[in-house]
C-alpha positions in Angstrom: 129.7 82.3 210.0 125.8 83.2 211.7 125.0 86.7 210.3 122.0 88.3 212.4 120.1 90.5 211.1 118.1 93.5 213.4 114.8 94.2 213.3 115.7 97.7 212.9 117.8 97.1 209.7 115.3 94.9 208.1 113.0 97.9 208.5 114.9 100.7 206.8 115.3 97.9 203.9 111.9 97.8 203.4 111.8 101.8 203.7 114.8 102.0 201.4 112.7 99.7 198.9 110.1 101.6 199.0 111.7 105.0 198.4 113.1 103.5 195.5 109.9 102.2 194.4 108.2 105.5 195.4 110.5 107.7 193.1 110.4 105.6 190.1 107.1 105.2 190.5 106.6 109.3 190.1 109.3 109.5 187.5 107.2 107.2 185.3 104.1 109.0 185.6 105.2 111.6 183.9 103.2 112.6 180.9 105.5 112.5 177.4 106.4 115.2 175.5 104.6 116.4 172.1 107.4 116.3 169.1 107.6 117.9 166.3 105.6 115.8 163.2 108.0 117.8 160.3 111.1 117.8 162.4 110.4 113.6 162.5 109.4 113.2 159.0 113.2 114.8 157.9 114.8 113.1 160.4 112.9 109.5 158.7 113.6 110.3 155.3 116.8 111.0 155.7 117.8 107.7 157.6 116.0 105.6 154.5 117.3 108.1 152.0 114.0 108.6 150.6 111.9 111.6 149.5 108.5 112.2 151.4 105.5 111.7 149.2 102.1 111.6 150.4 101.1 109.6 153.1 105.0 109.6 154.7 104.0 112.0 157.6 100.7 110.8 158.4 102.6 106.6 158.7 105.5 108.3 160.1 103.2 109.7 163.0 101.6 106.5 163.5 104.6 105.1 164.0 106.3 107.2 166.0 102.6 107.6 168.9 102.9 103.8 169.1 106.4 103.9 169.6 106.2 106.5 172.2 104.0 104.1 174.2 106.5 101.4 174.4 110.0 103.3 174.7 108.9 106.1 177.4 110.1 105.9 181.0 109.1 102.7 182.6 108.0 101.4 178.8 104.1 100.3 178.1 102.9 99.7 181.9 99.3 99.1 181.3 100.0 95.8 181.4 102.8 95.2 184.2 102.0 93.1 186.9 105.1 94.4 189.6 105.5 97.3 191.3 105.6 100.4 190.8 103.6 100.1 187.7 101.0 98.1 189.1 100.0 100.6 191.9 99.6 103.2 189.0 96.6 104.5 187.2 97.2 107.6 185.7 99.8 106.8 182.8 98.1 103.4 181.8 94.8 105.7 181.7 96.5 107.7 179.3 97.8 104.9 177.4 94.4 103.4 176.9 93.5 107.1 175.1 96.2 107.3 172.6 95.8 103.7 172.3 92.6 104.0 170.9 93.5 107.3 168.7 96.0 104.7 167.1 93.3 101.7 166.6 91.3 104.3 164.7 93.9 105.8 162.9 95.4 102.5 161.7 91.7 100.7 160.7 91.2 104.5 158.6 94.1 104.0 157.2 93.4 100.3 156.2 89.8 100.8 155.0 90.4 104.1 153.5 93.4 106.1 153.0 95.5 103.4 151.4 92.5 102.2 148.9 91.1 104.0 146.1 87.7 102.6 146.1 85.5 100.0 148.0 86.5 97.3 145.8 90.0 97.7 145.8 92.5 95.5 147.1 93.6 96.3 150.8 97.4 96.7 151.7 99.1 93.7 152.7 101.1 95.6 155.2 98.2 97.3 157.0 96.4 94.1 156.6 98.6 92.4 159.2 98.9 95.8 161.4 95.7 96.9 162.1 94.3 93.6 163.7 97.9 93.9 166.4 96.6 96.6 167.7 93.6 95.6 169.0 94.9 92.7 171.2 93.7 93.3 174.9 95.6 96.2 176.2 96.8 94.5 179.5 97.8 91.4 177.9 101.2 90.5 179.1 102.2 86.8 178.4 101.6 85.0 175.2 101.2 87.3 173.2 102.3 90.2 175.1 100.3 93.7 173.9 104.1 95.0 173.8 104.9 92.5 171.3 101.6 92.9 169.1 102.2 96.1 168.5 106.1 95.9 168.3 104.6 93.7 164.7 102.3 96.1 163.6 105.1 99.2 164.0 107.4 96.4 162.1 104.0 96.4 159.2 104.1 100.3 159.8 107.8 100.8 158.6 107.8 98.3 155.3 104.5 100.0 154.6 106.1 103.2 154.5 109.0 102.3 153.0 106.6 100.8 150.1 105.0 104.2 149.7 107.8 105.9 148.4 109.1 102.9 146.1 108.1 104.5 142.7 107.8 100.8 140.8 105.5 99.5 143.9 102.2 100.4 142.9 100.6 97.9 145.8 101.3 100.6 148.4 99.2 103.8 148.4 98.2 106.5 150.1 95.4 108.5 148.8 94.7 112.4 150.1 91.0 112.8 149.1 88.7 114.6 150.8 85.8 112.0 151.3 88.8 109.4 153.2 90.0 112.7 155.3 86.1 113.0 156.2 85.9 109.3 157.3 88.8 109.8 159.9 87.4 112.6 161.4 83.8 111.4 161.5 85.8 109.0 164.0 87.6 111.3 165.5 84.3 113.2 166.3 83.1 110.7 168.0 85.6 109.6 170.1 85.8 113.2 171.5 82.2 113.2 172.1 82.4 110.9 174.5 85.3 111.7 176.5 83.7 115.1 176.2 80.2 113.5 177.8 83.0 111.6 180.5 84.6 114.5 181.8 81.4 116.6 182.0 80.2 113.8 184.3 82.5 114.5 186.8 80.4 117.1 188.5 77.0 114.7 188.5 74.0 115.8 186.6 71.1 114.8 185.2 70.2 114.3 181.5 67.4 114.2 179.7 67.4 111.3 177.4 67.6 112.3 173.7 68.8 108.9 172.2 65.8 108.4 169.7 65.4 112.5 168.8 65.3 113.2 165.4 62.9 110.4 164.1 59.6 109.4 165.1 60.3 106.3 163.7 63.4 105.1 165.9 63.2 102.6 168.0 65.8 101.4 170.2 66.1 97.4 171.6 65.2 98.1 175.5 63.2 101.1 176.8 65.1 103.5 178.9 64.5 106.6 181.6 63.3 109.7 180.2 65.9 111.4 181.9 69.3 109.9 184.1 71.9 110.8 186.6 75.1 111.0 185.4 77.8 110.9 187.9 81.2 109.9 187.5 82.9 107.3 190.5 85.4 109.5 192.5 87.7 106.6 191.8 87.0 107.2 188.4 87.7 111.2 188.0 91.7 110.7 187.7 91.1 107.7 185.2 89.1 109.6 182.7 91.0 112.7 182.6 94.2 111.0 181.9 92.6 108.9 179.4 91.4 111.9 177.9 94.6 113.5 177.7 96.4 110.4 176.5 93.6 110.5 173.2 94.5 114.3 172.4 97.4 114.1 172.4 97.6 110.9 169.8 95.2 113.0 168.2 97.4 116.2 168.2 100.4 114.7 166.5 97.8 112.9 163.6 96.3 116.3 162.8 99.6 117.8 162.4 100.3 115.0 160.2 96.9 115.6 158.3 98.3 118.7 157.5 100.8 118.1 155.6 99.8 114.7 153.1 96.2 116.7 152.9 97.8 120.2 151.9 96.6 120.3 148.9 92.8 119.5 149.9 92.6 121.8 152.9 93.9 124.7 151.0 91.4 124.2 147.9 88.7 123.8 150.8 90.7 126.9 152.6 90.3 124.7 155.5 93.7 125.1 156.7 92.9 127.7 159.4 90.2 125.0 160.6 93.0 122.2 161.2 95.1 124.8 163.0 92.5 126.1 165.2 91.8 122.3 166.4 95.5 122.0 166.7 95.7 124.9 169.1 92.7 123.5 171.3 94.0 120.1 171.8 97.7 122.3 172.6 96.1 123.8 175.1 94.4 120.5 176.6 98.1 119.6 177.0 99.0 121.8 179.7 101.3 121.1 182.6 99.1 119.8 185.4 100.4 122.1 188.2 97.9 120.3 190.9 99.1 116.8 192.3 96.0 115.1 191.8 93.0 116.0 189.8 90.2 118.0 191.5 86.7 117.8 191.1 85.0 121.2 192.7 81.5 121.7 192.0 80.8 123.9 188.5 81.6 127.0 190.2 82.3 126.2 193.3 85.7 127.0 195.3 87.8 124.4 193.9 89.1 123.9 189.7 87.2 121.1 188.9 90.1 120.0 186.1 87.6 117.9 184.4 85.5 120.5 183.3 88.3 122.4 181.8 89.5 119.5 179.3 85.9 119.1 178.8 85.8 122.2 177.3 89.3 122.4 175.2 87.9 118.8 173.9 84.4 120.2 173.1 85.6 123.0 171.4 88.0 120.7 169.0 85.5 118.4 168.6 82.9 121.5 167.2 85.7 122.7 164.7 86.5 119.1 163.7 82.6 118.8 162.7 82.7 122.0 161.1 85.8 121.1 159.1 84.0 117.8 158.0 80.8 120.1 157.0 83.5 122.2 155.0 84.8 119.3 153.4 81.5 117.7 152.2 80.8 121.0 150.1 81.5 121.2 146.3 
């Protein structure tokens, strides 16, 4: 039996498709939701029937940012190759920034929070998890970065489970002060730069202050005394939600913080500090009302939405060197 096919309905297939296409890809660019760190530590040790000892909430956190990358609508799409997720930006922008909130979290807490001292022994666990998640983030065949990191959540969960196994003394978790300082010296930096990012959106120039401090420095090329910085047009949506993606990683590890370093922020009465920093990077979370982000002048006619997470992020980032100041103190 011939079967023709019209023009016209080949058309509104290919409209139909795309619709489809359309829709999803708006439904997967939505941003996902914070959850509640103590709510998911319960929930965790009730499933294992365990009790939470220090070091649970901060792994359980790990765990459950990277999880959230690979199980949210439309999975990990950073690396995708078909459509819809390869026409979009925004979310795999925001993936990249919690992405790199969890690299630093999981190398902290390889290098310091589960060792007592530079000569100890490092966790076989976070040994074999921490190198996963640094595998190219748009890798998707052989190894896929879905299935790196689906072995390093695997590392996550035996690692936890370790910590509350009273006759395994090879998995630890210590809450000192000095390690707490080492993850936010990271954290501080990362902020600083998405900080210096965003601010670029409006084009400026900067005077160069690379070597100030010491007349001794020396750097390995000579550079301008002063620069433009302006960031690409195409660039503006890319760095927001980037920025966006690393708060909020950094949101939920704070919260986390909280609770296994308790004890050291209420001898340093530094739990108001953590809770202030919490509260900025909430407010860096806000729905984004606008369909794309704007870039108005300072204070020009337009929101220039850049600017304004510039500011929640610089603002956390001044209490989070305050808090390490704090910390450093007798």
């Amino acid at each position: 039996m011939k079967v023709n096919i019209s023009t016209k309905a080949v058309i509104s297939g290919i409209l139909a498709l795309f619709f489809v296409l359309y829709i999803l890809g708006v439904y997967w660019s939505f941003e996902p939701d914070k959850f509640d760190i103590r709510a998911e530590v319960t929930k965790a040790a009730t499933a294992e029937n365990v009790t939470p000892v220090v070091g649970y909430a901060t792994t359980t956190a790990l765990i459950r940012v990277t999880e959230t990358l690979l199980n949210k609508p439309g999975g990990y799409l950073a690396n995708d190759a078909l459509p819809p997720s390869v026409f979009l930006d925004n979310i795999p922008s925001w993936e990249f920034g919690a992405l790199e909130m969890i690299r630093d979290m999981s190398l902290v807490m390889r290098q310091e929070f589960s060792r007592s001292q530079s000569q100890s022994a490092e966790n076989k666990n976070l040994k074999v998890a921490q190198p996963q998640f640094n595998i190219d983030h748009t890798s998707w065949a052989i190894p896929s970065a879905e299935g790196e990191y689906k072995k390093a959540i695997k590392e996550l969960y035996a690692y936890r489970t370790a910590l509350t196994q009273v006759n395994n003394q090879s998995a630890q978790f210590y809450a000192r002060s000095d390690n707490l300082r080492g993850w936010i010296q990271e954290a501080t930096k990362r902020l600083g730069s998405y900080s210096q990012r965003l601010s670029a959106s409006v084009g400026r120039e900067q005077i160069n202050v690379d070597l100030a401090g010491d007349s001794m420095a020396k750097q390995s090329t000579s550079s301008a005394a002063s620069m433009q910085l302006k960031t690409s047009w195409w660039a503006i949506d890319n760095e927001f939600y980037e920025a966006r993606g690393a708060c909020w990683a950094l949101l939920h590890f704070l919260k986390a913080i909280e609770i296994d370093f308790n004890d050291v922020l209420e001898q340093k009465n530094a739990k108001v500090s953590v809770q202030q920093i919490i509260r900025e990077l909430e407010a860096s979370q806000e729905p984004m009302w606008s369909p794309m982000v704007l870039n108005g002048d300072g204070f020009g006619m337009l929101a220039n939405h850049s600017l304004v997470m510039a500011n929640y992020i610089s603002r956390a980032n001044a209490a989070l060197i305050d808090l390490n100041d704090l910390l450093s103190q007798g």
